[in-house]
C-alpha positions as CSV (number, residue, x, y, z in Angstrom):
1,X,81.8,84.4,82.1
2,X,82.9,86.8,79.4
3,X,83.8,89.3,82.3
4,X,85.9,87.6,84.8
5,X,88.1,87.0,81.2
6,X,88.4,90.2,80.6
7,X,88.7,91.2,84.4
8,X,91.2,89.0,84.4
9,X,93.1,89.9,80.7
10,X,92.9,93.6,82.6
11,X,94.8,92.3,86.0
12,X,97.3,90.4,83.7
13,X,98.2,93.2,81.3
14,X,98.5,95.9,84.4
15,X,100.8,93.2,86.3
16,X,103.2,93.1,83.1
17,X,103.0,96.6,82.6
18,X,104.5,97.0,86.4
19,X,106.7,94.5,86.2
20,X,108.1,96.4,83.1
21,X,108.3,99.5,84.8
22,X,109.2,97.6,88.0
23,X,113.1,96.8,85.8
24,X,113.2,100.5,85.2
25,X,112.5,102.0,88.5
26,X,115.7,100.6,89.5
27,X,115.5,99.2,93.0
28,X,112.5,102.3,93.7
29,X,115.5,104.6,92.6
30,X,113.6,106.5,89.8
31,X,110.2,108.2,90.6
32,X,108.1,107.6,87.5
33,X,108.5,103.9,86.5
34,X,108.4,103.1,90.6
35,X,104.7,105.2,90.3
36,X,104.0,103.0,87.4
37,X,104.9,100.0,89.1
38,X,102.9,100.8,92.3
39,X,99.5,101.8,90.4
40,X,99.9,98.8,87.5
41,X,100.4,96.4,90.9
42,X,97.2,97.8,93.0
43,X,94.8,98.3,89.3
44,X,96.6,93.9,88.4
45,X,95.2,92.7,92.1
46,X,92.1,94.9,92.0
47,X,91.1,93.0,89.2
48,X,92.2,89.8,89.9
49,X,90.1,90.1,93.0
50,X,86.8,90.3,91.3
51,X,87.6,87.9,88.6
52,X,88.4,85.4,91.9
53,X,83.8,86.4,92.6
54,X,82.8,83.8,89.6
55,X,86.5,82.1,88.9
56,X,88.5,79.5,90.7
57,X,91.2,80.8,92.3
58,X,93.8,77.5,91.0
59,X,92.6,78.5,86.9
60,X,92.8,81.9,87.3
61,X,96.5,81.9,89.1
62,X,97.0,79.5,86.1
63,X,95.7,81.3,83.7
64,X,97.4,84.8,85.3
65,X,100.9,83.5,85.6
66,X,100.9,81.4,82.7
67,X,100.0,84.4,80.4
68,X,101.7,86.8,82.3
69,X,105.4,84.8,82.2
70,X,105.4,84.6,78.2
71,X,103.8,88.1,78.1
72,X,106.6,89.6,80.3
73,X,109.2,87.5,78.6
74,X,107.8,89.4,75.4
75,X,108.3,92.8,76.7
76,X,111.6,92.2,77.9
77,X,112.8,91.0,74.7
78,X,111.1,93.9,72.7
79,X,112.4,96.3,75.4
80,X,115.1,95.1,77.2
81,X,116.9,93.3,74.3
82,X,116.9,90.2,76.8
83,X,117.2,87.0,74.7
84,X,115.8,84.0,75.4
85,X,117.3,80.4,74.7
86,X,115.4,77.4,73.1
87,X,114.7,75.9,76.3
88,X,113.6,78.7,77.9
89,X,111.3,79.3,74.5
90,X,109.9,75.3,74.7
91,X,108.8,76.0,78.7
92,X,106.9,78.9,77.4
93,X,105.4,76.9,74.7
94,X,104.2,74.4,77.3
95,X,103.2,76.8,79.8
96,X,101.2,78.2,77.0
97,X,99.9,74.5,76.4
98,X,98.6,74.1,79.8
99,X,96.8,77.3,79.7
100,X,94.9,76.1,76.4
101,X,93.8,72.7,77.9
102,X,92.4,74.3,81.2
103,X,91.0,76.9,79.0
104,X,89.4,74.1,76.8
105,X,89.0,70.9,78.9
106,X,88.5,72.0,82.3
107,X,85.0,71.8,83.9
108,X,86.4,74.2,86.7
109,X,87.5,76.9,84.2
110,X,84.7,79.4,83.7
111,X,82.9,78.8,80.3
């Protein structure tokens, strides 16, 4: 159980990590952030595919996306200076909500 969490925290921090570098490879225009990109994509779905062996494939896309949108909202405020509204901010927050009850309540989440 513990595993396909952190198999899974793995896939979701490597897929925000390329999308990061995904803003400044500009359009596959600049060679290290497009490398960076590439590798975080392939190491994001390599581990999503063995947290898929124990875990649903409906929590984990949840759980993956869910994260993975407020995570990648983070880093492009922190390093984009992109701002985010109040309603933008309250859909994270329920996002984040639905991610916590599947976590929680769900007898098809892994526990």
């Amino acid at each position: 159980m513990v595993i396909a969490y952190t198999y899974l925290a793995v896939a979701i921090v490597a897929e925000v990590i390329a999308t990061t570098a995904l803003r400044a490879a500009d359009g596959f225009t600049q060679l290290w952030p497009s490398l960076i990109s590439v590798v975080g994509y392939v190491v994001a779905f390599y581990f999503l595919s063995l947290t898929l062996r124990s875990m649903p494939v409906g929590i984990a896309y949840a759980i993956w996306s869910g994260v993975g949108i407020v995570l990648i909202s983070l880093a492009g405020w922190v390093i984009y200076k992109q701002l985010l509204d109040l309603p933008a901010l309250i859909g994270m927050g329920l996002i984040m909500a639905g991610v916590i009850v599947i976590n929680l309540f769900s007898k098809t989440a892994v526990h």
